[in-house]
Every structure is written in structure tokens, then in C-alpha cells.
C-alpha positions in Angstrom: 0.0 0.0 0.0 2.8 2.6 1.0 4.4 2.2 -2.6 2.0 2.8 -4.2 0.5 5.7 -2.3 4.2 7.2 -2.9 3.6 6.1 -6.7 0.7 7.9 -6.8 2.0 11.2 -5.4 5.1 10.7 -7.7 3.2 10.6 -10.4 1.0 13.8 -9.7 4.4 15.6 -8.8 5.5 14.7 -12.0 2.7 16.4 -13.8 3.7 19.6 -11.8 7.4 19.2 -12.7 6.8 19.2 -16.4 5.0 22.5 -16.4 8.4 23.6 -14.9 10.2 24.4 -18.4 7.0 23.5 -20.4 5.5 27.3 -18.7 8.1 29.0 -20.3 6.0 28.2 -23.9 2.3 28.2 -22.4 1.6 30.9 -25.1 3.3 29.8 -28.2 1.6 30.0 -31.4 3.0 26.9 -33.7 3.9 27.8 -37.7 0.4 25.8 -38.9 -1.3 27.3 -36.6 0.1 30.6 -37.1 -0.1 30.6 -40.9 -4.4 29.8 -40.3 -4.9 32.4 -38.8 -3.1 34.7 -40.7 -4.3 33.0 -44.2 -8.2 32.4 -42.8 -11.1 34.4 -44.7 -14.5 34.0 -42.9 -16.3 31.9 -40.5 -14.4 29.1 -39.1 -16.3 27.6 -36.7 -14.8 24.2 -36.2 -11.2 25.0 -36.9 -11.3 27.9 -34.4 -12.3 25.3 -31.9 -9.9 23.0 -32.8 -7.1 25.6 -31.9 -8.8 26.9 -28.9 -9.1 23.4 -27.2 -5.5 22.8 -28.3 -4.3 26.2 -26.9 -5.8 25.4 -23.4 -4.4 21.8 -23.7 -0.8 22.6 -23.9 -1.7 25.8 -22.1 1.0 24.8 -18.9 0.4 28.4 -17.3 -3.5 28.3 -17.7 -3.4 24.6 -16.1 -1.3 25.1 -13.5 -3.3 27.8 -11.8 -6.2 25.4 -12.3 -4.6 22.8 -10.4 -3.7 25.1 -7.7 -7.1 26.5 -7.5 -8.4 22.9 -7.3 -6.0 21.4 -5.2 -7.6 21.6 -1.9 -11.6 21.5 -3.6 -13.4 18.3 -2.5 -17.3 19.2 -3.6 -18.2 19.1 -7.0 -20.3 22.3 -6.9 -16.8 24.2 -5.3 -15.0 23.2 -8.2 -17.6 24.4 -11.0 -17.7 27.8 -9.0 -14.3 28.4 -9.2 -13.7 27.3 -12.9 -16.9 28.9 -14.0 -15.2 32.5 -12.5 -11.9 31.6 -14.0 -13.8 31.0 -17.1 -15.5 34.3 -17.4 -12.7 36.2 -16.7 -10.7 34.7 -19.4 -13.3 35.0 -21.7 -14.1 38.5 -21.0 -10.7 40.0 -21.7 -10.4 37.6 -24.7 -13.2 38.8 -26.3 -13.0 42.8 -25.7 -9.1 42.6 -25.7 -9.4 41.3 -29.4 -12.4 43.1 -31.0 -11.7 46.3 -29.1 -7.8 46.4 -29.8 -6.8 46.1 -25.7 -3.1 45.4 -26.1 -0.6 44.7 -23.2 3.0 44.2 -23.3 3.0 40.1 -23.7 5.6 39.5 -21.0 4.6 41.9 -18.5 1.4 40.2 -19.2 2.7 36.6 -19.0 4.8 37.5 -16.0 1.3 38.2 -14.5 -0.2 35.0 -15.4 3.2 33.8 -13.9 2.4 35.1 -10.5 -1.0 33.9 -10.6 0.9 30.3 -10.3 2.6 31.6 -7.2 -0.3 33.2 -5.7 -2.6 30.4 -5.7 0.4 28.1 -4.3 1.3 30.6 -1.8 -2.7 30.4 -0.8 -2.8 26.5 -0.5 -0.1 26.9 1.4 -2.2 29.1 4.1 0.7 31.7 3.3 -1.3 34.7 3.9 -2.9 33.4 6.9 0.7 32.8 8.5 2.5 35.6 7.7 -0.4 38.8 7.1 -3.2 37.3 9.1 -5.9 37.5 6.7 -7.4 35.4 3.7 -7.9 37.1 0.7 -11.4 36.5 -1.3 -10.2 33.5 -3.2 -13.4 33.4 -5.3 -12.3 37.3 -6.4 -8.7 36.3 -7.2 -9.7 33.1 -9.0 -11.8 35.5 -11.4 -9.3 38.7 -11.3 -6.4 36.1 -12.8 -8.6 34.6 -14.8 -9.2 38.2 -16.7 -5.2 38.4 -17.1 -4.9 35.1 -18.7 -7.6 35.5 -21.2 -5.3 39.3 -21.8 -2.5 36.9 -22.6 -4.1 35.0 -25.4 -5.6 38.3 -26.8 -2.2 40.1 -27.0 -1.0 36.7 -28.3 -3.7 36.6 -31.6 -3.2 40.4 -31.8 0.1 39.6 -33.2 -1.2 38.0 -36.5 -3.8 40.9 -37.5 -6.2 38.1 -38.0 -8.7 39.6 -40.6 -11.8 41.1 -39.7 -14.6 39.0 -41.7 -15.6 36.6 -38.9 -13.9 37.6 -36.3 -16.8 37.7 -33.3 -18.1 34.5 -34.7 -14.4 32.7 -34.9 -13.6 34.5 -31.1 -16.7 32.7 -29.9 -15.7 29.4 -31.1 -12.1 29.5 -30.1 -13.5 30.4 -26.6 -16.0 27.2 -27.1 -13.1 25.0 -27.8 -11.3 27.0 -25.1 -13.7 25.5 -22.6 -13.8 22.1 -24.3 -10.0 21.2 -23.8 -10.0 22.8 -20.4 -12.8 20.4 -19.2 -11.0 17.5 -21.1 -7.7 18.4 -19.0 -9.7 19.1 -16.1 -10.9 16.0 -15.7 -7.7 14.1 -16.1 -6.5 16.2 -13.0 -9.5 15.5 -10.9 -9.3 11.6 -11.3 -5.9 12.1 -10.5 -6.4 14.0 -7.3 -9.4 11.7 -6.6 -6.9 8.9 -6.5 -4.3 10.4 -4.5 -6.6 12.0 -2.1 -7.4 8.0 -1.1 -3.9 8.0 0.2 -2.0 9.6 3.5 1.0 11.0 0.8 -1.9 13.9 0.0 -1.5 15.5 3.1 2.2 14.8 3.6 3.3 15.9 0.1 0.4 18.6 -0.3 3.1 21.3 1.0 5.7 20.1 -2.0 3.4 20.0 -4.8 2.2 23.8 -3.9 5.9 24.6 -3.0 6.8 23.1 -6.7 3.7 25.1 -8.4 5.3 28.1 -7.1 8.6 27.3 -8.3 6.6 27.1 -11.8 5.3 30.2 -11.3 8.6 31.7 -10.5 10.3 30.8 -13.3 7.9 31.9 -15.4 7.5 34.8 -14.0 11.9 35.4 -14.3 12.0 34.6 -17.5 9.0 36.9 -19.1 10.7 39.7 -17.0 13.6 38.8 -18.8 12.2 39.0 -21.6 11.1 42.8 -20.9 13.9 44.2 -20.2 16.2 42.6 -22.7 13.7 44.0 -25.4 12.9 47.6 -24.0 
């Protein structure tokens, strides 16, 4: 039983530890993928999709705050509350930072989405309990972050002066495939954590895997800053 309990949290640590470099890429745009968007005239309904649920899906940054902000949810309701806000947030800023023209310096922005990583660890932790005395609204936060990643996809399809014809339409099914491959990755991680959570190694290793996504987070958030001042 205890090797496999430690099998179990190796495994889920794992997961975390390959967000490590894979963060540094969350929002890369591949050259097929780049070259439809810039080459697309029209509606596109199901290839928009397509790229939206495989943006969220290799998405590291976007999944790692998930992960953090499920980490310690046991109800099912408490989990759709929090990824519905992180989902209207992201949406929100998607949408009016693209059709509007809202731009924001990618890294700064990505260093952002960085420290949401940290944040959220930093909360599981019971960090601002221990060392302010108070506990922020972590509904609020969830949703506030979740505005700043949907900036950094909006800054990211800015680049490519994606034509006009279609746009709204294509935004709204990106955003549907958005929410597609996040609740196809979502689930992965909760039978994960359901597993786990069977197991003594949650509590015992609980404190590494949220010390590790903040490790994520701040390497992320070093090398987008490096990014910004190297380029300025």
C-alpha cells in the first residue's frame, strides 16, 4: 500500500514538474497554426475550436493555476464555482481585448499569469494566513487572474492581424473550444487528485506540490521579466 501511495504522489508531482520548463512556452503559437490564422477568410467555426481546445491543452500556465485552485476543492459544486469565474474572466478579456484592440505588453502580461501560479500556491499553502493574518477573497482572485490570462491570449492573436470578416463568430468558437480542452484536462486532473486523495502522501506531500507550483510560477514569472527588459 505505501508504494503505491508514494507512486501515486510521484506521479502527480511529476505532472507539476513538467509545467516547470514546459510554462516558459504556455503561449506559443506553432507555424500551422500561425499561418491559419493569418491566411483564414471567414467563418471558421470548427477550426477555431480545434485551436482553442489545443491552446488550453498545452496551455502549462493556464493549467497550472487550475490545479492550484483545485488542489484543496473536495465538492463538486466548489470546483464548478471556481472554474466557472476563472472562465468568465478569461473569456471576458479575450473577447473585448481582441475586438476592441486592448493590447498589453506580452511579457509583462505573462509575468502576470506567472504570479497567478505563485499566488494560488502561496494560498494552498495558508501563506497569507501565517504571515499577514488574513485570507484574501479567493473566489475574487480566481476571477481577477482569470481576466489576465484570457489578456494573454488576446495580446497573443493580436500579433497576427487576424482579418476582420468573422472575427466575433471565430472569437466565440475558439472560446467554445477554449472550454472544451480545459474540461477534457480538467478532468484528467481531478481523477488524478481523486486517487491520490485515497492516500496519507496527499497531506504529507500537499506542501511540495504547492511549493513546486510556485517554483513554476517563478520561473515563469523570471524569464518573461527577462524578456522585458532585454527587449525595451
Amino acid at each position: 500500500m505505501r508504494s503505491k501511495s508514494l507512486s501515486l504522489t510521484r506521479f502527480f508531482i511529476l505532472i507539476c514538474a513538467f509545467g516547470f520548463s514546459a510554462t516558459l512556452f504556455a503561449h506559443g503559437v506553432d507555424d500551422s497554426t500561425k499561418q491559419f490564422l493569418l491566411a483564414n477568410q471567414g467563418v471558421s467555426i470548427i477550426p477555431y475550436m480545434y485551436i482553442g481546445a489545443k491552446h488550453m491543452v498545452t496551455g502549462y500556465d493556464h493549467l497550472l493555476f487550475l490545479v492550484g485552485v483545485i488542489f484543496f476543492l473536495y465538492r463538486s459544486k466548489d470546483v464548478m464555482v471556481y472554474v466557472t469565474l476563472f472562465t468568465i474572466g478569461h473569456s471576458l478579456t479575450l473577447m473585448f481585448g481582441v475586438l476592441y484592440d486592448i493590447a498589453m505588453n506580452p511579457y509583462l502580461i505573462d509575468a502576470i499569469i506567472g504570479f497567478s501560479i505563485i499566488y494560488k500556491g502561496f494560498d494552498n499553502l495558508g501563506g497569507f494566513k501565517r504571515l499577514f493574518g488574513f485570507q484574501p477573497n479567493t473566489k475574487a482572485a480566481v476571477m481577477i487572474f482569470g481576466l489576465f490570462h484570457g489578456f494573454g491570449l488576446a495580446t497573443k492573436i493580436q500579433e497576427f492581424e487576424i482579418p476582420k470578416e468573422g472575427l466575433f463568430e471565430n472569437l466565440i468558437a475558439f472560446n467554445v473550444g477554449v472550454e472544451l480542452g480545459q474540461f477534457s484536462a480538467l478532468i484528467l486532473v481531478l481523477i488524478a487528485l481523486s486517487f491520490w486523495r485515497r492516500h496519507p502522501s496527499f497531506l504529507r506531500f500537499s506542501t511540495a506540490t504547492n511549493a513546486l507550483l510556485m517554483s513554476s510560477g517563478v520561473m515563469l514569472v523570471g524569464f518573461q521579466l527577462t524578456g522585458f527588459f532585454t527587449t525595451v
